[in-house]
C-alpha positions as CSV (number, residue, x, y, z in Angstrom):
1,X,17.8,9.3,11.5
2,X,20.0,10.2,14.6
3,X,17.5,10.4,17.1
4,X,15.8,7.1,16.8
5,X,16.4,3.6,18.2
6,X,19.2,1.4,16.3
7,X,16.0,-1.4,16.2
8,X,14.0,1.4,14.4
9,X,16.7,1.2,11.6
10,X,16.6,-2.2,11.3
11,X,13.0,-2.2,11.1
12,X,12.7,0.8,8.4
13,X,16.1,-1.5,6.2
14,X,13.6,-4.3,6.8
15,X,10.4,-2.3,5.5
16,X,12.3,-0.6,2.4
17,X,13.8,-4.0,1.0
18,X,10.4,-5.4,1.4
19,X,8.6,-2.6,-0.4
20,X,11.5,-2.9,-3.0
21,X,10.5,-6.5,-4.0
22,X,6.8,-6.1,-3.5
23,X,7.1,-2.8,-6.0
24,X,9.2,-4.5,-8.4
25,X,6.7,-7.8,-8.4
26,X,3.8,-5.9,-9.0
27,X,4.9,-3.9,-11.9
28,X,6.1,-7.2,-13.4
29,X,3.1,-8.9,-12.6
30,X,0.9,-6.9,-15.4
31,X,3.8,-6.5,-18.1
32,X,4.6,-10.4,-17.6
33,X,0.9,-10.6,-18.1
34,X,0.5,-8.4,-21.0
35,X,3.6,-8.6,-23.3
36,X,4.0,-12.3,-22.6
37,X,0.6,-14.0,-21.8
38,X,-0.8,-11.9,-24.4
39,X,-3.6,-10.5,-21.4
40,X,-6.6,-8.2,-22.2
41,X,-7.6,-5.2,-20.3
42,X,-10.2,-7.3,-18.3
43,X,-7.7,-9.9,-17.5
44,X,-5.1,-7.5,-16.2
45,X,-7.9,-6.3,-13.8
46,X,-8.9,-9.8,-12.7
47,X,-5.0,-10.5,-12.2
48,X,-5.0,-6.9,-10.1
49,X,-7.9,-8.7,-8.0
50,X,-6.2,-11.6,-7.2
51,X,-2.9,-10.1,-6.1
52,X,-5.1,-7.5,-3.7
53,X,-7.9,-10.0,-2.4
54,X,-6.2,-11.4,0.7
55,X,-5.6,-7.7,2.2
56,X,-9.9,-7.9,1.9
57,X,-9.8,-11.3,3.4
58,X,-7.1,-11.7,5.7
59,X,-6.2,-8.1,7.2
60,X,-8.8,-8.9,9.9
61,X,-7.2,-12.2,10.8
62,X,-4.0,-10.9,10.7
63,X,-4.7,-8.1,13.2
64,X,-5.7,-10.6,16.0
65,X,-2.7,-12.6,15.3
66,X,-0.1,-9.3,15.6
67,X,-2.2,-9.1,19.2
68,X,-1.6,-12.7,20.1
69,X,1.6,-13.4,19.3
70,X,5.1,-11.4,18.5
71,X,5.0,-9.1,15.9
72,X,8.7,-9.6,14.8
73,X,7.8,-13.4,14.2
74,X,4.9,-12.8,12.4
75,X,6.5,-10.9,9.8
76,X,9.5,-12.7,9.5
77,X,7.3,-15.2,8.6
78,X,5.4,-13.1,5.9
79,X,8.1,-12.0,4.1
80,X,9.5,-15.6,3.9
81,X,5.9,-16.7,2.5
82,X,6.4,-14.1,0.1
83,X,9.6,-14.8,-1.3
84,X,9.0,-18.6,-1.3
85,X,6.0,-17.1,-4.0
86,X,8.4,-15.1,-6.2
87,X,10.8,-18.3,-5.9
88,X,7.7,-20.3,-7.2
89,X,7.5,-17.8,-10.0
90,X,11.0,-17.6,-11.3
91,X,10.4,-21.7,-11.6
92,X,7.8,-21.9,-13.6
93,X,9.2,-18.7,-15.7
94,X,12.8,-21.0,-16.2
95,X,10.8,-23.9,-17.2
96,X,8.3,-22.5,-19.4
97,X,4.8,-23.2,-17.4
98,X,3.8,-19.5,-16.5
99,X,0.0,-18.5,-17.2
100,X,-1.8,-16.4,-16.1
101,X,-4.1,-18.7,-13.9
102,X,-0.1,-19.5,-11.9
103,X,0.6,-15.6,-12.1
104,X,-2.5,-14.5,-10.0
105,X,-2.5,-17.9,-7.8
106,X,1.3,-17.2,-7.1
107,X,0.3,-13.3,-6.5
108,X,-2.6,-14.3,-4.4
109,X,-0.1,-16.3,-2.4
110,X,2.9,-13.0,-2.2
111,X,0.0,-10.6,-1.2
112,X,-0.7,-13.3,2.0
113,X,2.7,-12.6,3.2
114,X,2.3,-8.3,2.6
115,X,-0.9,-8.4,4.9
116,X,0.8,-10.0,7.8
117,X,3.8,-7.5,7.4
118,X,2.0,-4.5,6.9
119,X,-0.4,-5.3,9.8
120,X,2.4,-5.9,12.5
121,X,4.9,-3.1,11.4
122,X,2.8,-0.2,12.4
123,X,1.7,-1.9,15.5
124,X,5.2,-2.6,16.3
125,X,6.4,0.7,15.9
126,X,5.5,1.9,19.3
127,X,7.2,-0.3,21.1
128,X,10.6,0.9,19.6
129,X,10.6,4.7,19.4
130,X,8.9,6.9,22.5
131,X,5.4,8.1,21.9
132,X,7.0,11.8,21.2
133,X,8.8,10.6,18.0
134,X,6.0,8.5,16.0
135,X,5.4,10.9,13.9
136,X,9.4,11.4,12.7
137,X,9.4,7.2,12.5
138,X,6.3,7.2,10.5
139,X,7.6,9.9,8.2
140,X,11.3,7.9,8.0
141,X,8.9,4.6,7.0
142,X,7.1,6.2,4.2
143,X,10.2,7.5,3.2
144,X,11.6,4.3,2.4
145,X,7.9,2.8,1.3
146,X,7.8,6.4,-1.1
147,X,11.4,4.8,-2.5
148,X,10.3,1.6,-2.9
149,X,7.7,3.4,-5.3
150,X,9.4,5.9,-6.7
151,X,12.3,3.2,-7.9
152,X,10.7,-0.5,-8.0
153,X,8.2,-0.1,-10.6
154,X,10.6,1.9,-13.2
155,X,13.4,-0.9,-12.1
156,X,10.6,-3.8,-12.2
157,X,9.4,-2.0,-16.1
158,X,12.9,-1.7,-17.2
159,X,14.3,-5.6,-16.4
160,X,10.9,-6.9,-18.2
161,X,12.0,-4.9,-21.4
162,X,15.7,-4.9,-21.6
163,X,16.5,-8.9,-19.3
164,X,13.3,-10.3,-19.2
165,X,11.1,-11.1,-16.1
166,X,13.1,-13.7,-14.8
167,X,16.0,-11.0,-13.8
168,X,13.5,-8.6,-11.9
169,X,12.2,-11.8,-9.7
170,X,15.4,-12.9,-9.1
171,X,16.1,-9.1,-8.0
172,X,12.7,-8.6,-5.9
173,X,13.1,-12.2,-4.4
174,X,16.7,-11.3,-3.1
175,X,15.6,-8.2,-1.6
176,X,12.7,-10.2,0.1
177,X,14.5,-12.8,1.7
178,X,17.2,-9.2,2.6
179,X,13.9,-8.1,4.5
180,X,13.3,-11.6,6.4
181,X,17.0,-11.4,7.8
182,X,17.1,-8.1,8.8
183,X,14.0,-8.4,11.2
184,X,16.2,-10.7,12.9
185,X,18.2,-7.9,14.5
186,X,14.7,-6.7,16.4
187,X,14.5,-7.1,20.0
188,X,12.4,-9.6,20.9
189,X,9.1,-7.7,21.4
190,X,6.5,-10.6,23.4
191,X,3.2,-10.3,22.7
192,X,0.9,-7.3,23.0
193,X,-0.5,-5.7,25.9
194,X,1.8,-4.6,29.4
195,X,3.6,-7.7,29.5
196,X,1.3,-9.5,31.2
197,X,-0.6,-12.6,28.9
198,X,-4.1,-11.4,27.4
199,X,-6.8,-14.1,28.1
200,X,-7.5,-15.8,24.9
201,X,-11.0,-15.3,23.7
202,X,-12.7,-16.7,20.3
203,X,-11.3,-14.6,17.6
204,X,-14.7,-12.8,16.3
205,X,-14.7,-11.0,19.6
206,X,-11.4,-9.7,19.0
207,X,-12.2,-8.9,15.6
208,X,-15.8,-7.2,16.5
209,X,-13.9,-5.1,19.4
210,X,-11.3,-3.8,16.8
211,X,-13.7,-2.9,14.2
212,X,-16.3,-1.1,17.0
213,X,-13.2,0.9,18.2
214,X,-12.7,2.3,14.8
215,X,-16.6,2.3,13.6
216,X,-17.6,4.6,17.0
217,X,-14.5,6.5,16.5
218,X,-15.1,10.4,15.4
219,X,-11.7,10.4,13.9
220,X,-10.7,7.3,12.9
221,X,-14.4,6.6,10.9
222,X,-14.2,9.3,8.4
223,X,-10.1,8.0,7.9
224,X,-11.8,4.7,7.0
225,X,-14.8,5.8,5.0
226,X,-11.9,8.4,2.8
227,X,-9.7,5.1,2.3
228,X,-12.5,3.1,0.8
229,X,-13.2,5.3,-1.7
230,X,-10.2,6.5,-2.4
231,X,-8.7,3.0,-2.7
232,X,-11.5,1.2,-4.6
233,X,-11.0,4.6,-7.1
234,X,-7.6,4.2,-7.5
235,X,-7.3,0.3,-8.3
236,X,-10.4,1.0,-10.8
237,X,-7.6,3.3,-12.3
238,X,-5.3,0.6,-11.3
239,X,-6.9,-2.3,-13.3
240,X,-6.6,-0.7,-17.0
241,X,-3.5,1.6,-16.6
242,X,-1.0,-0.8,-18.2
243,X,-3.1,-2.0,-20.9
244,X,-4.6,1.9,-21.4
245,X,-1.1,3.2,-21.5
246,X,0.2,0.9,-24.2
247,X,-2.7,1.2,-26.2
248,X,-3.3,4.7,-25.9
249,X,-0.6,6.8,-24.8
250,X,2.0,4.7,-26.8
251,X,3.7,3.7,-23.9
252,X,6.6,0.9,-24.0
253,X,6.9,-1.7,-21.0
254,X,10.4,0.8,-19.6
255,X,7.6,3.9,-20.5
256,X,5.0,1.8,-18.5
257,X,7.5,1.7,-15.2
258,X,8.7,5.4,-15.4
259,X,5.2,6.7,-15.2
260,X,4.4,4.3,-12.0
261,X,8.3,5.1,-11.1
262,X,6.8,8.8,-10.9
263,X,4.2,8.2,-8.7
264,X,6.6,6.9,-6.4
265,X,8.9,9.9,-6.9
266,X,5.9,12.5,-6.2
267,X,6.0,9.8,-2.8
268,X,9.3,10.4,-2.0
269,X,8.4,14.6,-2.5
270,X,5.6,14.3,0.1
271,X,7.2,12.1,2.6
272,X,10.3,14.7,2.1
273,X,8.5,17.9,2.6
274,X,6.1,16.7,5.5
275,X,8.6,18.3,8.3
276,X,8.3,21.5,6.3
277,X,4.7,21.7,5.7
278,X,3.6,19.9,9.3
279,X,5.4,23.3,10.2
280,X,3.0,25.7,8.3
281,X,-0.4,23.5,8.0
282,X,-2.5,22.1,11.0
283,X,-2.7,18.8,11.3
284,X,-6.1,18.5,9.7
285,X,-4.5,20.6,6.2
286,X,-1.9,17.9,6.3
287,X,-4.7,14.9,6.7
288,X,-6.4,16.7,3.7
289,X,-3.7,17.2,1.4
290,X,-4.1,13.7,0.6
291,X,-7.5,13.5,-0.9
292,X,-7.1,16.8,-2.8
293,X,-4.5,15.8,-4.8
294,X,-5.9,12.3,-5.6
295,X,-8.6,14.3,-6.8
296,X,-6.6,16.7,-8.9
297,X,-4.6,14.3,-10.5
298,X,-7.8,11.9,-11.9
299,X,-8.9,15.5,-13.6
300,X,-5.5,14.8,-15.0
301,X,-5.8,11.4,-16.4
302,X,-9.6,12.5,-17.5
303,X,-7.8,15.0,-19.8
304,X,-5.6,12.1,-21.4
305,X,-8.8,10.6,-23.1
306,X,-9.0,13.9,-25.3
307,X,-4.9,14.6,-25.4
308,X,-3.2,11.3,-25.3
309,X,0.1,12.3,-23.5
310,X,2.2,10.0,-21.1
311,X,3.6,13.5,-19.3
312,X,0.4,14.2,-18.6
313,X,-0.4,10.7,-17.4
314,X,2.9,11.1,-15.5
315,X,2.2,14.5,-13.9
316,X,-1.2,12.6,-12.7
317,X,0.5,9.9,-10.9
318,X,3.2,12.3,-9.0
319,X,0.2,13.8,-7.3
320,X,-1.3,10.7,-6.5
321,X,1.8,10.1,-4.8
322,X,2.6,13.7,-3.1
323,X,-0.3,14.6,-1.3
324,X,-1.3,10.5,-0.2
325,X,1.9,10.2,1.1
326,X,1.3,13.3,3.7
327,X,-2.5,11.2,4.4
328,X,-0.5,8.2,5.1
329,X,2.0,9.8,7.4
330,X,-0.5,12.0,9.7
331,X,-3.4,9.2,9.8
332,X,-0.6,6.7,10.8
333,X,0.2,9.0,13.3
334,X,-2.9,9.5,14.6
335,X,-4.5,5.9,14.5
336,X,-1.2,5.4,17.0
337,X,-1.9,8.3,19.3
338,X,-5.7,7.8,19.8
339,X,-5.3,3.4,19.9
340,X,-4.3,1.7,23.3
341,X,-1.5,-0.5,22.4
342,X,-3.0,-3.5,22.8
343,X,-5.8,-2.8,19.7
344,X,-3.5,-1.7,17.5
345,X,-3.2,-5.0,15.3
346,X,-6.5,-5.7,15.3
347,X,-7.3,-1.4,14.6
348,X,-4.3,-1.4,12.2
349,X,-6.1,-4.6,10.1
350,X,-9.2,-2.9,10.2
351,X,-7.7,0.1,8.2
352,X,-5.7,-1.7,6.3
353,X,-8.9,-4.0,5.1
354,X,-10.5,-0.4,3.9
355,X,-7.1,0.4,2.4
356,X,-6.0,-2.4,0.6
357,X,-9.5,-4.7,0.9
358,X,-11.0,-1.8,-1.5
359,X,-8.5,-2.8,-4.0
360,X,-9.9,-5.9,-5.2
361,X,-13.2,-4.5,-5.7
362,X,-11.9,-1.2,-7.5
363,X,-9.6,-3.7,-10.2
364,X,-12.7,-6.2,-10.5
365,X,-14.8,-2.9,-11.5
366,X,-12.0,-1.8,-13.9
367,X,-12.1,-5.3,-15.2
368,X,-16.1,-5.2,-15.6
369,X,-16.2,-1.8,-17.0
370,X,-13.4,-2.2,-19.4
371,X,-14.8,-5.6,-21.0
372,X,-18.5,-3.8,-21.3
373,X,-18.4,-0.6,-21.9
374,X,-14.5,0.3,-22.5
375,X,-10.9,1.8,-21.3
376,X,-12.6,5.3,-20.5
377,X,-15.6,4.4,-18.3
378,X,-13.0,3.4,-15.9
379,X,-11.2,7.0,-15.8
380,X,-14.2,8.6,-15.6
381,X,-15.6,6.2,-12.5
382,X,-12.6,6.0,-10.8
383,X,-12.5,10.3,-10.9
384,X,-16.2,10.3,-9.1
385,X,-14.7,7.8,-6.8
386,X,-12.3,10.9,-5.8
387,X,-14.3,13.2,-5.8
388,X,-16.5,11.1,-3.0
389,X,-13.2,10.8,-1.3
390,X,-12.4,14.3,-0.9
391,X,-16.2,15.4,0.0
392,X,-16.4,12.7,2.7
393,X,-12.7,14.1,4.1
394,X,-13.4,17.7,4.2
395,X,-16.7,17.7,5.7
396,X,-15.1,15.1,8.9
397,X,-13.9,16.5,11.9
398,X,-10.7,15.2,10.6
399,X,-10.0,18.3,8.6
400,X,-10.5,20.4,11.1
401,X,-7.7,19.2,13.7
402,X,-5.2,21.8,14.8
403,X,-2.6,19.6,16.1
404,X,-1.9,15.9,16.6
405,X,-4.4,14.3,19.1
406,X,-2.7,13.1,22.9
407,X,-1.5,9.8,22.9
408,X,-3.5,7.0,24.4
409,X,-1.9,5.1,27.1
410,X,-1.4,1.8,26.6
């Protein structure tokens, strides 16, 4: 990356360790949970619920604290919260007290620390590259995130079946506490705004004048009606994969973490051929991509009920990965250019309450339909959830941009 700001590399080391550890810690979570704690199908989805409730609880918070205060101190601070949870793990792994009551409290706790970091990196960005290169600093972002992905649940997988989960911890808490010390290289960056000190007013306010920005918003509503169904589809998917591929496909724990691993690598594809295709496709096509392919790869797993086949199941997940990854990059992009500077925590945690605060709901449906009715209820909801997805995208303005929308001055 040649172009961009030596803080901007410290930043994206900082984001790709920290994606690392959380990717390795989640794909852990679930085996830990099933090979070990002897979980079902509806457990796994309650444990998914827990580890993805404070981005439905706190994102909002979180987003008026990366507009109060600096955003390089808040996320140092996350990412040590985080690792002091995967420290609080590998304890009670070494001594023998791990359930799964600890595992989702401890989870609950590591997930805290991911919504303050994920809230505050995107509204930090702006302040270290120039308004002309977001777009190539987004891309470089999910290029480590799609990384993170492609490699920490096949390395998190792996370490479960051939150490034990006590070596992947040790791994994801190093990197953790890697991401912590790096930020400390960032400039120090204030607090939001022109530089001058925003007048403190009760919190709702902030929060109600984030959320109104994005709710009266013609492009940024449909990007937050598309990730609410798109998210709460994919954790009903989510919730059940583990247990569905072990039971079904025939999947080992090491099978397990090369099929996520490949949903990471069909990341890694996107975030690698966005310069090429932004090239050929308008903005809008590029926006799009995203829920297409989400839909295209549930028809996927849907075919798995009637031909059990972990390719198949792997082909599904690298298209959730390819075209998402080119949704995340462009509507990054565009929340940035359209957001005066000193929303975009509180607009950031909005979006990232519909992105990730879905998530709990989707696994707590995967856990309900999978204890009721059974394992392929969930495939089939979760593929009308993507196909509500795509129709809500493609009949926005959203689709229809040519080109990316004229920054916002601050």
């Amino acid at each position: 990356m040649p172009a961009l700001p030596l803080a901007f590399r410290r930043l994206a080391a900082s984001n790709l360790a920290a994606q690392f550890s959380e990717q390795m810690a989640l794909a852990a979570a679930p085996l830990v949970a099933v090979l070990a704690l002897g979980a079902t199908a509806a457990q796994t989805g309650t444990l998914q619920a827990a580890q993805t409730l404070p981005f439905l609880l706190l994102s909002m918070p979180a987003g008026v604290l990366a507009d109060r205060m600096s955003r390089k101190d808040l996320m140092t601070a996350a990412e040590c919260v985080r690792a002091a949870s995967l420290l609080g793990l590998l304890a009670l792994l070494w001594m023998g007290g791990l359930n799964l009551a600890w595992l989702a409290a401890l989870g609950f706790l590591g997930a805290v620390g991911t919504v303050a970091y994920n809230v505050s990196a995107p509204a930090l960005l702006p302040r270290l590259v120039p308004a002309s290169e977001l777009a190539s600093a987004n891309r470089w972002l999910e290029l480590a995130r799609s990384s993170a992905f492609a490699a920490g649940p096949a390395a998190g997988g792996a370490l479960v079946g051939w150490m034990g989960a006590p070596t992947a911890y040790v791994l994801a808490t190093t990197l953790s506490l890697l991401a912590a010390a790096l930020l400390a290289g960032l400039p120090r960056d204030g607090s939001a705004g022109n530089g001058n000190p925003a007048p403190r007013r009760h919190p709702l306010t902030e929060l109600r004048e984030g959320a109104a920005f994005v709710a009266t918003h013609p492009l940024l509503r449909p990007v937050l009606i598309t990730a609410v169904f798109f998210n709460t589809a994919w954790f009903v998917l989510q919730a059940v994969y583990v247990v569905y591929a072990i039971e079904r496909l025939g999947l080992n724990a090491t099978g397990v973490g090369i099929t996520l691993g490949v949903y990471g690598g069909g990341m890694l594809a996107g975030a690698l051929a966005a310069p090429w295709l932004a090239r050929r496709l308008s903005f809008g096509a590029m926006i799009a991509a995203g829920p297409l392919s989400a839909l295209a790869a549930s028809v996927l797993l849907l075919f798995t009920l009637a031909y059990p086949s972990g390719v198949v199941a792997a082909a599904g997940f690298f298209l959730f990965g390819a075209g998402p990854i080119l949704w995340t990059i462009t509507t990054t992009t565009l929340r940035q250019a359209v957001t005066p500077n000193a929303l975009l925590g509180r607009v950031s945690a909005v979006i990232l309450t519909a992105t990730y605060g879905a998530r709990p709901v989707g696994a707590l449906i995967g856990a309900g339909l999978a204890d009721r009715i059974g394992l392929n209820a969930c495939l089939w909801v979760s593929a009308m959830g993507f196909l509500v997805q795509f129709v809500v995208l493609f009949t926005s303005p959203v689709a229809r941009l040519q080109s990316q929308p004229r920054t916002v001055e601050a």
